[in-house]
N, C-alpha and C positions, 0 to 999 in steps of 0.2 A: 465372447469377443475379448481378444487383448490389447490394453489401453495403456502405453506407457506416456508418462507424463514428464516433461522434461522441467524443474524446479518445485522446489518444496517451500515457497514461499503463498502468501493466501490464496493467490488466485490457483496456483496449483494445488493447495488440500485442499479448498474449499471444490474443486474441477474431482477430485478423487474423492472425495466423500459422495459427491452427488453420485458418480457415476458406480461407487460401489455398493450405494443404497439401492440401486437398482438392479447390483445384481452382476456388473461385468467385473471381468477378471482386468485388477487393473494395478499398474507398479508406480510407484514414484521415484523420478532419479536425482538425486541432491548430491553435490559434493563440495556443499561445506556445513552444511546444519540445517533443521529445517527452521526456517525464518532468521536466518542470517543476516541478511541482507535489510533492506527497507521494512518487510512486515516484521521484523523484531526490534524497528529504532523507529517508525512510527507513531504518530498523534494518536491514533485509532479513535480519531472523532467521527461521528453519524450524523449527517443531515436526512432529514423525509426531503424536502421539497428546496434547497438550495439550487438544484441541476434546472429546477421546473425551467421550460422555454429553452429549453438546449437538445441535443440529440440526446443526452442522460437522462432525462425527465423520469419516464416510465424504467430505465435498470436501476436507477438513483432509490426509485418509489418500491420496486418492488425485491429490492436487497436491505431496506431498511425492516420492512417487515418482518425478513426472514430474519437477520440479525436477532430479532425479538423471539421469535420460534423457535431458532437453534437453540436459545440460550434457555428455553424452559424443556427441549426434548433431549437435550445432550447433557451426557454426566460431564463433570467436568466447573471449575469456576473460572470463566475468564473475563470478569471485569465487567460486565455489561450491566450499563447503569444507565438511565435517565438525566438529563443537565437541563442546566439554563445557562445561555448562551449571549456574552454580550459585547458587544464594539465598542469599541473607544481610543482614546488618545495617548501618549505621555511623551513626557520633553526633559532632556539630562537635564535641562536650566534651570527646571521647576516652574518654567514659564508659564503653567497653567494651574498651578496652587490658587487654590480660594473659587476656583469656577465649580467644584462641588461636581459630586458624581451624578447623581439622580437616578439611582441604580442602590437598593440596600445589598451592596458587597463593600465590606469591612473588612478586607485583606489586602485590600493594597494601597499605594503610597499615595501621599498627596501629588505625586507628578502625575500621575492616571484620573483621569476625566473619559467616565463611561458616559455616553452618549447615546447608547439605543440597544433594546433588548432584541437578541438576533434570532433567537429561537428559546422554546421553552421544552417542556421535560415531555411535551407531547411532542416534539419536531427535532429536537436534536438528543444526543445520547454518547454514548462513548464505548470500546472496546479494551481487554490490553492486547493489541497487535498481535504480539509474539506467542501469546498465551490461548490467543483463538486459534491463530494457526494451527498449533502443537497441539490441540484440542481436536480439529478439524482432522488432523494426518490421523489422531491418536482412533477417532469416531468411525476411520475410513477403513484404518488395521482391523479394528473388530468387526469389520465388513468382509474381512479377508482382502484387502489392499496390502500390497507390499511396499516399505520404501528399500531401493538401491541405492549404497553408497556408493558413487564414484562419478567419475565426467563423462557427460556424454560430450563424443567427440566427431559423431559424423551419423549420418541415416543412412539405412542400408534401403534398396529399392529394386522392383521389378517392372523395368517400363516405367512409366507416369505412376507407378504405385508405391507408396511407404510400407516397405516391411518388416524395421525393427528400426534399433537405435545400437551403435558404437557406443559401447561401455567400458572405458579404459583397456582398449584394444578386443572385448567381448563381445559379439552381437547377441543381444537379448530382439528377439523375435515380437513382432507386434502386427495388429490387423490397421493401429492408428497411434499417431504420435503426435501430443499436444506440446506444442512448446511454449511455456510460459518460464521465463527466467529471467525476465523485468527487464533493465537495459540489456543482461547481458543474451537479450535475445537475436540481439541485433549478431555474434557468432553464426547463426543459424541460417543466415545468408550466405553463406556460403556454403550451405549442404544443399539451398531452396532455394527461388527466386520470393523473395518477402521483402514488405517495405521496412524503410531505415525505424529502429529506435534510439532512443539517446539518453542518456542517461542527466539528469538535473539531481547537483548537490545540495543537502541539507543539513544544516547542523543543527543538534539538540544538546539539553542536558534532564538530567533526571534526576531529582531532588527527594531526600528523607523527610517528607512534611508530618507524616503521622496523621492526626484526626484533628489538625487545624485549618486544612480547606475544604470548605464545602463542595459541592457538586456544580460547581459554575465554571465555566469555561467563557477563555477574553479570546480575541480576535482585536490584534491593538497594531495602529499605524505609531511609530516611535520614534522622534527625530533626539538623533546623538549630540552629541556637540563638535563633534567637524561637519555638521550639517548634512551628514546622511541619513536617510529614512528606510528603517527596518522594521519589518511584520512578524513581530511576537507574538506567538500563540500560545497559551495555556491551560494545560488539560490535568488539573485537580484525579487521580485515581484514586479509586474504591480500596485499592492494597496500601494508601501509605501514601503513595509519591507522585511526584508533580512531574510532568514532562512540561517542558516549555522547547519548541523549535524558533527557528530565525534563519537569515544571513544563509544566503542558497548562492550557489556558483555554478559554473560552467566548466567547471574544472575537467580533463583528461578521465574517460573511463579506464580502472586500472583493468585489467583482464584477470584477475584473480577477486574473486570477490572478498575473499578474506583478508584484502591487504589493501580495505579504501579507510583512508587518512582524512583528517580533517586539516584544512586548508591551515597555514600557519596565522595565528593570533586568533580565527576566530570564532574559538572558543572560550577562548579570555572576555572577547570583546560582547558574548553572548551571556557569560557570569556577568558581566558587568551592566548589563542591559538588566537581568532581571535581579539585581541589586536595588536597582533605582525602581523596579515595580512594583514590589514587595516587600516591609519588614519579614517576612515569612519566609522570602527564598531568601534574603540577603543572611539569614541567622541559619540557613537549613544545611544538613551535608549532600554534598552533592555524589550519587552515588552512580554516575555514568555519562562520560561526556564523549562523545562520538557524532557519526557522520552516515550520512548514507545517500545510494543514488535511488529517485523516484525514476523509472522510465516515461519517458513520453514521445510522443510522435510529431510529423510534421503536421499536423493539423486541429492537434490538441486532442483527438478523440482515440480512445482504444481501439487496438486490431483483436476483433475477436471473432472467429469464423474458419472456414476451408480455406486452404490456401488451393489457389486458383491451379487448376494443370497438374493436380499432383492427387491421386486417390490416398486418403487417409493420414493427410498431414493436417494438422489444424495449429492455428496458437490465440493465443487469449495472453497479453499484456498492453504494454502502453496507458493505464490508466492513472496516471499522474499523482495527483494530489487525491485521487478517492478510490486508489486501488482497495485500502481496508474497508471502505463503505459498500462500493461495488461487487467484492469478491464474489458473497453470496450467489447473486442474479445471476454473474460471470460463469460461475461453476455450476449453473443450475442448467444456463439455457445452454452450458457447448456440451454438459453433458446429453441433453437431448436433441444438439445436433446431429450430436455422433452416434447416440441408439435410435433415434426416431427418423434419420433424416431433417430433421427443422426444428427447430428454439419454437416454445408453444410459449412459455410463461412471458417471455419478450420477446421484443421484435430487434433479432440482430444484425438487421442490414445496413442501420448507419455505421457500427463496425467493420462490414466489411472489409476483408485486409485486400482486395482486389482494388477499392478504391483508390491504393494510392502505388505509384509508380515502383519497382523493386530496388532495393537498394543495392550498388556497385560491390561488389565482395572482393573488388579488388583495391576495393580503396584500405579493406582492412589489412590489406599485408606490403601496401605502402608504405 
């Protein structure tokens, strides 16, 4: 069976690996790098049980797992480490010096008052985003997966059926075609009737810390002094360096993926944040300060499933803020959509992309 997949991004190798472990003939189509986009400027934090009581519960539960398996049955090092995980506060004023952490982490400032342990090194864990990916495409080649370089720019079809993909004016022939390519899946309505994605801005930076933080990851509410409140995260890596994210927009998806910018100041205004919450970052070099868009939906859940009226289309995105957590499950269960007929390991009918209404493809050339 030939499976072309549209994005090289996690949820796409991670969808190529599973399905070339089993055996189909399957291509991946990227045309700007694999992991460009979000799963290369990513936190690549892992929770087990933060989704519990939501529609993620059980893809949450059983992609954390797997994240632990891949990383003892695949060659390759991409970062996968165990944390401890913890909430707390800080204020540019210093407003909350002397109230004491209560929490033994001795890397950060007196403006930071940790207040509650969020997970431990049995519930939370970490990835490097970019490095799984590239890991995943790399596991899925010596499967005999192919990646193509170029855009895909339309689907070719017979009847209600998908039978390849437009490849910078090429048709490459397919029996099914998964579209995953984060916001910019929301393109693909126009070839399909498929509900809207969108794109949500984030900005990180990525710091030379070396082997002065430990394996603790913060989750901190942070008010500025123009009395804004911003949500710093801190993710300590096993190679050296520290990502810390913040400060999300809604800014214009640009149509080129390789040309999304960070919003002007704030990236200064995000140095400046973790200045004040660390001697460590405030002395570190910073060695990557960029942007990227997470995809999401109207309803906050992933589309992951058949696209409705269509033999052999599928897509798997939209999964926001835990696409690097989810991937795994993601590519597990569409892979045994599409050879089995049905997702066995999860149940992916709160995905659904039927669920939600198709998006207007005329508003994109508005």
């Amino acid at each position: 069976m030939r499976i072309l997949i549209l994005g090289a991004g996690a949820i796409g190798a991670s969808t190529a690996y599973f399905l070339s472990r089993r055996g189909a003939d399957v291509a991946v189509v990227e045309s700007t790098g694999v992991a460009n986009a979000a799963s290369g400027k990513s936190g690549g934090f892992l929770a087990l049980d933060w989704c519990d009581g939501t529609p993620l519960e059980a893809l949450a539960r059983r992609s954390f797992a797997l994240h632990a398996s891949l990383a003892d049955e695949l060659d390759g090092d991409w970062g996968y480490r165990r944390m401890t995980t913890y909430g707390g506060l800080a204020s540019s004023e210093g407003s909350l010096r002397g109230h004491g952490n209560g929490h033994p982490v001795d890397w950060v400032s007196e403006d930071v008052v940790l207040y509650q342990r969020l997970g431990t090194r049995e519930t939370t864990a970490q990835v490097h985003p970019g490095l799984y990916t590239k890991a995943l495409i790399r596991a899925a080649q010596a499967n005999g997966a192919r990646l193509i370089e170029g855009e895909a720019r339309g689907l070719a079809r017979r009847g209600d059926a998908v039978t390849g993909t437009d490849v910078d004016g090429e048709l490459v022939e397919a029996d099914a075609v998964v579209i995953a390519m984060g916001p910019w899946s929301i393109l693909s309505s126009a070839w399909l009737p498929m509900p809207a994605v969108y794109g949500l801005k984030g900005h990180s930076l990525l710091f030379e810390t070396g082997s002065k933080l430990p394996a603790e990851a913060l989750f901190l509410e942070y008010q500025e002094a123009s009395g804004a409140v911003s949500s710093p995260e801190v993710f300590p890596r096993a190679d050296g360096t520290t990502y810390v994210c913040a400060i999300s927009s809604e800014s214009p998806l640009p149509a080129d993926p390789a040309s999304v910018a960070a919003d002007d100041g704030a990236l200064e205004r995000l140095e400046g944040i973790c200045a004040r919450l660390s001697p460590v970052l405030a002395e570190a070099p910073v060695l990557a300060r960029q942007a990227c868009f997470r995809p999401v939906t109207q309803d906050g859940l992933p589309l992951a499933g058949a696209l409705p009226g269509f033999g052999g289309a599928y897509v798997a995105t939209g999964h926001s803020v835990w696409g690097i957590l989810n991937a795994p499950a993601t590519g597990e269960a569409i892979a045994e959509l599409i050879l089995d007929g049905a997702a066995k390991a999860v149940d992916l009918s709160p995905f659904d992309p039927g669920r939600l209404r198709p998006f207007d493809a005329a508003r994109l050339r508005a």
